[in-house]
VEXKOLDREN-881372 format. One line per 3 residues: number of its first residue (from 1); their letters; for each residue x, y, z of C-alpha. Coordinates in nm, 4 decimals. Layout:
<nodes>
NUM	A	X/Y/Z | ...;
</nodes>
This chain:
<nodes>
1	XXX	4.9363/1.4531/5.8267 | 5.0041/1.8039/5.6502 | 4.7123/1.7089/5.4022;
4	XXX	4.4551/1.5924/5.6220 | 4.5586/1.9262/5.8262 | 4.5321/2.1548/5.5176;
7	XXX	4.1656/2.1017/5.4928 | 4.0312/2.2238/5.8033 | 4.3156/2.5561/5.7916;
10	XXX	4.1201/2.6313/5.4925 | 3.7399/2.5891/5.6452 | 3.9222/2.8380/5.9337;
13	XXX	4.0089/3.0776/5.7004 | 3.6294/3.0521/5.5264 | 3.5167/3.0876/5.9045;
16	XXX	3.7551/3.3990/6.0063 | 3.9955/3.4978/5.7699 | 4.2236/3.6438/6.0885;
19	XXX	4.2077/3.2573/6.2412 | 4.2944/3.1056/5.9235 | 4.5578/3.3280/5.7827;
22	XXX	4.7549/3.2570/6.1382 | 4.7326/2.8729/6.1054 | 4.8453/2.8900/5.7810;
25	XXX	5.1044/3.0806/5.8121 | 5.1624/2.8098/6.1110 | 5.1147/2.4856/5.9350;
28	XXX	5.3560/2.6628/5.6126 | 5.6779/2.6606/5.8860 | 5.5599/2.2861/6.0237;
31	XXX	5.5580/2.1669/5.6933 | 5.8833/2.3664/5.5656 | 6.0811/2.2239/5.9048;
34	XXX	5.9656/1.8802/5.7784 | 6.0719/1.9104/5.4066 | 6.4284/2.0957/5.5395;
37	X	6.4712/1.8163/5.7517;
</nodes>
């Protein structure tokens, strides 16, 4: 899932770089958790 999820966090950030940089910064502590875990 974090790949398939990357590529529409970067067509946000293309769309509103505000938007983008938040889900971003959102998916980087999902995927972090995952790998800590």
């Amino acid at each position: 899932m974090p790949p398939a999820a990357a590529a529409p966090v970067r067509n946000a950030e293309g769309n509103d770089q505000n938007t983008g940089s938040a889900h971003i910064t959102a998916h980087v502590h999902t995927v972090t958790a995952s790998i800590a875990r």
